[in-house]
C-alpha positions in Angstrom: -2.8 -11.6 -26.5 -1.0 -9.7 -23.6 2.6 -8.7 -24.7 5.5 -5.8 -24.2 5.9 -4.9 -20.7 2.3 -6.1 -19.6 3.2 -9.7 -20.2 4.7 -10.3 -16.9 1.9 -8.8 -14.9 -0.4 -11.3 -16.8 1.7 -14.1 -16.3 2.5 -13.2 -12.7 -0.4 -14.6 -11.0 0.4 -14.4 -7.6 2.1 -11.1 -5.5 2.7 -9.9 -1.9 1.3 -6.4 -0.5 2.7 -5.3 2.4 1.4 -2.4 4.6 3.9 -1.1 6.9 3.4 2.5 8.4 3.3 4.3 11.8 -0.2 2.6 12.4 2.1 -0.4 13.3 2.9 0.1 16.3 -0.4 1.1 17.3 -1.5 -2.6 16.9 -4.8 -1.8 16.4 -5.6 -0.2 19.7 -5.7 3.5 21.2 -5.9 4.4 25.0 -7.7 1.4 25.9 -10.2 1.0 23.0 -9.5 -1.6 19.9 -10.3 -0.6 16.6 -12.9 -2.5 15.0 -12.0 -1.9 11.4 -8.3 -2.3 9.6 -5.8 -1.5 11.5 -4.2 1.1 9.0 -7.3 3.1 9.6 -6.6 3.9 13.2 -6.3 7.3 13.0 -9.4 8.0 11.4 -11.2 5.8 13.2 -9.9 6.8 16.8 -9.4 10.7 15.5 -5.7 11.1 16.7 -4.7 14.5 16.2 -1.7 15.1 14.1 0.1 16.8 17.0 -0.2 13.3 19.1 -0.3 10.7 16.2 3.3 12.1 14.8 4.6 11.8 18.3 5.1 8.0 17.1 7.4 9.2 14.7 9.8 9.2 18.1 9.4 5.7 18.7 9.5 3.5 15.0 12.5 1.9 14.9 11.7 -1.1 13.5 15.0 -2.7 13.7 14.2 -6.4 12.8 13.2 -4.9 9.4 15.3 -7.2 6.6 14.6 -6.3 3.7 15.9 -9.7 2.0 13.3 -11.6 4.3 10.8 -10.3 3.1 11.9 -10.7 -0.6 12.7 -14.3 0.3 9.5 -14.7 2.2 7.4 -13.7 -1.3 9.6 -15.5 -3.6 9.6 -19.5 -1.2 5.4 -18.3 -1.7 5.8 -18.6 -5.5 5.4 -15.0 -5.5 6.3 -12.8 -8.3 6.1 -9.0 -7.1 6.3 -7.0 -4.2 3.8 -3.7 -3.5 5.1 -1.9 -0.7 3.1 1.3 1.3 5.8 4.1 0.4 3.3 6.5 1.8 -0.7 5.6 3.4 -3.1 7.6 4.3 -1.5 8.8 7.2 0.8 10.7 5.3 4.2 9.3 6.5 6.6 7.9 4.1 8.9 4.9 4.2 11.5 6.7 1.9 13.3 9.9 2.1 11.5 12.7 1.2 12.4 16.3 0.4 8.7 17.1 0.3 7.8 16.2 3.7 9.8 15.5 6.3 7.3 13.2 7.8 8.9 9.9 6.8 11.0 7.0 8.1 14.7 8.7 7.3 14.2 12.5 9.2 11.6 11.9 11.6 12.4 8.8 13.0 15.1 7.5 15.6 15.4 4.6 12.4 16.6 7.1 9.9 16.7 4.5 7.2 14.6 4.6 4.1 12.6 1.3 4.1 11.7 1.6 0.2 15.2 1.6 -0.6 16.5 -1.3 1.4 13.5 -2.8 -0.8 14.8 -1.8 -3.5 18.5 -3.1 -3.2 17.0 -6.6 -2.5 14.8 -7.0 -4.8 17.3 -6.2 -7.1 19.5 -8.3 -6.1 17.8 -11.2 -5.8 15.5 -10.2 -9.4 12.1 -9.3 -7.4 10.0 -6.9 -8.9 9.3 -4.7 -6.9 5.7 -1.9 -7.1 4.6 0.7 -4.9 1.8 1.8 -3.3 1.2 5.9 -2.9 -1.7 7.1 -1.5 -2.1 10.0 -4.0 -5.5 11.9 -2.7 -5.8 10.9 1.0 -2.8 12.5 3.2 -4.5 13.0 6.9 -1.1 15.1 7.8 -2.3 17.8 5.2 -5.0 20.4 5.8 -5.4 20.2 2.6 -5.5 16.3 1.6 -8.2 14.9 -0.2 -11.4 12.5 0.5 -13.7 15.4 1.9 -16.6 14.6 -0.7 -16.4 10.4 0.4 -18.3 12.2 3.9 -17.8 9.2 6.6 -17.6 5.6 6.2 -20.2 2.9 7.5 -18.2 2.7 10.7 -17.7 6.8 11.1 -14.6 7.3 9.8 -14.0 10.1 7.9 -12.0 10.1 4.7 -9.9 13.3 5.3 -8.9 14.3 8.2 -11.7 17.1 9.4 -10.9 16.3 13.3 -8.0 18.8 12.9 -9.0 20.3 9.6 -12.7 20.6 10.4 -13.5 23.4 7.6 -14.0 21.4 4.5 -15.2 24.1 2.6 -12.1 25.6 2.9 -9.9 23.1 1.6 -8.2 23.1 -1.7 -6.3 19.7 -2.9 -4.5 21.3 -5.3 -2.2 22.8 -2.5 -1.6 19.4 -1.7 -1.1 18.0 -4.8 1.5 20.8 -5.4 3.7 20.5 -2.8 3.6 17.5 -1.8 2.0 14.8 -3.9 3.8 15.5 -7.0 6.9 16.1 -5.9 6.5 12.5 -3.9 5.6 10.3 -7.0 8.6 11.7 -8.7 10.6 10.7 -5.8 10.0 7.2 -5.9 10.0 7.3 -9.9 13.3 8.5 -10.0 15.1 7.2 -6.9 15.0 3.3 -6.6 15.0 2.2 -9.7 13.1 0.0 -11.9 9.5 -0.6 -10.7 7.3 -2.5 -11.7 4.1 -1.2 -10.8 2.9 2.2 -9.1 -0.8 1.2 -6.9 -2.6 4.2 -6.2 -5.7 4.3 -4.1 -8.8 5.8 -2.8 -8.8 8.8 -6.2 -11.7 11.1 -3.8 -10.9 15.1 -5.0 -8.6 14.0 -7.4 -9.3 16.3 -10.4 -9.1 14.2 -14.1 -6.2 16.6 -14.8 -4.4 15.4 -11.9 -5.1 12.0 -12.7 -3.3 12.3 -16.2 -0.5 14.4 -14.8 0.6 11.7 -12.4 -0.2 8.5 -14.9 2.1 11.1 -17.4 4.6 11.1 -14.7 5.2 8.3 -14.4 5.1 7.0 -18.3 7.8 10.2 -18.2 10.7 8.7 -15.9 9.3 5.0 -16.3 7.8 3.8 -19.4 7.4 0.0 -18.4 5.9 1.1 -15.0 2.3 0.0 -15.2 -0.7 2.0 -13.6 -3.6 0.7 -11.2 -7.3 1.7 -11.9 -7.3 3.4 -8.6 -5.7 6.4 -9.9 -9.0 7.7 -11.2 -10.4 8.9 -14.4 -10.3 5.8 -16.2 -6.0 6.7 -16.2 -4.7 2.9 -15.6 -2.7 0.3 -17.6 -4.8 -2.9 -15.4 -8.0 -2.9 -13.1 -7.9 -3.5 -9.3 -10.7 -5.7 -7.9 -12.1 -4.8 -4.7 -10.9 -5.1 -1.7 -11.0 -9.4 -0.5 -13.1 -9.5 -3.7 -13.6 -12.9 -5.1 -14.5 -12.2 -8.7 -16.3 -15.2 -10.5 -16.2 -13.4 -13.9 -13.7 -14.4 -16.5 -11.3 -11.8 -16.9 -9.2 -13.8 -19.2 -7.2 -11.3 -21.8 -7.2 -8.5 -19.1 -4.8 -7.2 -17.0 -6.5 -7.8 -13.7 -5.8 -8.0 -9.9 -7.4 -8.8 -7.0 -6.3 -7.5 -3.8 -6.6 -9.5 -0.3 -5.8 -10.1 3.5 -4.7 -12.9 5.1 -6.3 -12.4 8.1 -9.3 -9.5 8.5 -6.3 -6.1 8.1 -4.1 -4.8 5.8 -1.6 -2.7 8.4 -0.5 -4.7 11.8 -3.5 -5.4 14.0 -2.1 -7.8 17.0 -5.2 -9.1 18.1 -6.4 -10.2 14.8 -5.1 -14.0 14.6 -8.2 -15.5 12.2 -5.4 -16.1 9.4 -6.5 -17.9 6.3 -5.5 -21.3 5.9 -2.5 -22.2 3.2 -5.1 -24.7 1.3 -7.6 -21.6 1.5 -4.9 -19.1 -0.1 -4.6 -21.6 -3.1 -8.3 -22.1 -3.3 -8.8 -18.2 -3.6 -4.9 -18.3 -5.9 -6.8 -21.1 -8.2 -9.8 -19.2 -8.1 -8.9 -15.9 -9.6 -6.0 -17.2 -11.9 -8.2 -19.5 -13.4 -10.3 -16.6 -14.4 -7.2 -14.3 -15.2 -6.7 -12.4 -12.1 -3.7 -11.9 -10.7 -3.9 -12.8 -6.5 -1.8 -9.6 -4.3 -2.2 -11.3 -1.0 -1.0 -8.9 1.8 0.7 -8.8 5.1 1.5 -6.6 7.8 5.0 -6.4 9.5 4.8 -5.7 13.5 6.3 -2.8 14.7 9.7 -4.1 15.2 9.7 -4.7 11.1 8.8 -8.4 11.3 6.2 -10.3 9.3 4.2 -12.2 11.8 5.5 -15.7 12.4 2.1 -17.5 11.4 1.8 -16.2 8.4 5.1 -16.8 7.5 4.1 -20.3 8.0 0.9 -20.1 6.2 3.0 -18.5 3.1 5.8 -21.6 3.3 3.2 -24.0 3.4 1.6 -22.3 0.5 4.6 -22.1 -1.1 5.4 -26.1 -0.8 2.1 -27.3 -2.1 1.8 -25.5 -5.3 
């Protein structure tokens, strides 16, 4: 029996992602070519040097961002959590950092931190609220992780070797030092109470790492749960993969699939193949019927907007559970 400050995850069944990130206003497309993987990837998969890909840093200023509509959004879903991107792969973070000052509040003409206007509404309108930190890939570090994952199936590369070529030079713990601890404790210590912390993608990522930050965050937030993608086997529940529909019963485990309603996780305009509302409760009765938890995702525009159909498709959803 699932009790203590698990019991809410377990009972939880259904949650929003969000991926939000300077890969939004890309759209999915780069100098006349369209990516043909998720759109959150576009840096990898087009190799946009740091000095040109932070140049968009100059023009996010996402200033249809509401923080309460997207709370209120998840919770007329029947949602009962929130995971927001505080920092992808790219590196840049949606919250103030004294770490890096690659993030929405100092780099940015916006110069507001998006994680915690989140924050503020989901307190106030008693959302929980989980992040999402990318805590081995960071392609604005020469020396982030992902150098042993070698290239994906479509030739993207996992750390950024197109302006850090020398991967036999490269030593995580220089990132993980200076910028990924001092991060984690950031968003620990800064908004609040969270529910969850998601970490992702653990490549380079020593074991002792792994406990340091799952002991971090125990540290400043006992009831915080951990994801399985932390690495090491460090993790208070187990992530799925990606869109994977699981037909195992996980009843009596604290277990999460996570999903897109379209084909991407960050903003990709061109991809409008959006799941229906009956096909989001097929996949929702699916998993929770088998104990899994369903974090169906979006991805706001660059102006900070969730796209209007699936909006729709989330209302509808919504009304006919």
């Amino acid at each position: 029996m699932i009790t203590g400050n698990k019991k809410w995850f377990y009972e939880a069944k259904f949650g929003m992602m969000i991926h939000f990130g300077l890969y939004s206003i890309i759209g999915g497309e780069w100098k006349g070519r369209r990516i043909g993987y998720i759109g959150e990837w576009a840096q990898s998969y087009f190799n946009i040097p740091n000095a040109e890909y932070h140049q968009l840093c100059k023009v996010f200023n996402p200033i249809y961002f509401n923080a309460e509509e997207w709370v209120k959004t998840a919770q007329d879903a029947g949602m009962k959590y929130m995971v927001v991107t505080s920092k992808h792969h790219e590196g840049f973070a949606l919250f103030k950092s004294n770490a890096s000052k690659f993030n929405s509040v100092d780099a940015t003409p916006f110069k507001r931190d998006i994680i915690g206007e989140l924050a503020e509404a989901c307190a106030k309108y008693n959302f929980k609220l989980g992040l999402y930190y990318s805590q081995a890939l960071d392609w604005e570090q020469p020396h982030g992780g992902g150098w042993s994952g070698g290239h994906s199936n479509v030739g993207m590369s996992w750390t950024n070797d197109w302006d850090f070529p020398n991967n036999s030079t490269k030593n995580y713990s220089i990132c993980f030092e200076g910028k990924i601890k001092p991060q984690v404790k950031e968003i620990l210590t800064q908004y609040g109470d969270l529910c969850l912390i998601w970490f992702d993608t653990p490549f380079d990522i020593t074991a002792e790492q792994s406990l340091e930050l799952y002991d971090m965050v125990k540290k400043y937030q006992p009831d915080c749960l951990i994801n399985s993608r932390l690495g090491h086997g460090k993790c208070d529940y187990q992530s799925a993969g990606d869109n994977e529909i699981i037909n195992d019963d996980k009843t009596g485990m604290l277990y999460e699939m996570p999903g897109t309603l379209n084909h991407t996780w960050g903003y990709k305009a061109f991809d409008t193949d959006w799941k229906t509302p009956e096909r989001v409760l097929e996949i929702k009765r699916h998993l929770n019927e088998r104990g899994i938890n369903y974090l169906l995702n979006i991805g706001p525009d660059h102006l900070g907007r969730l796209p209007a159909p699936a909006v729709e498709i989330l209302k509808e959803a919504g009304k006919k559970q």
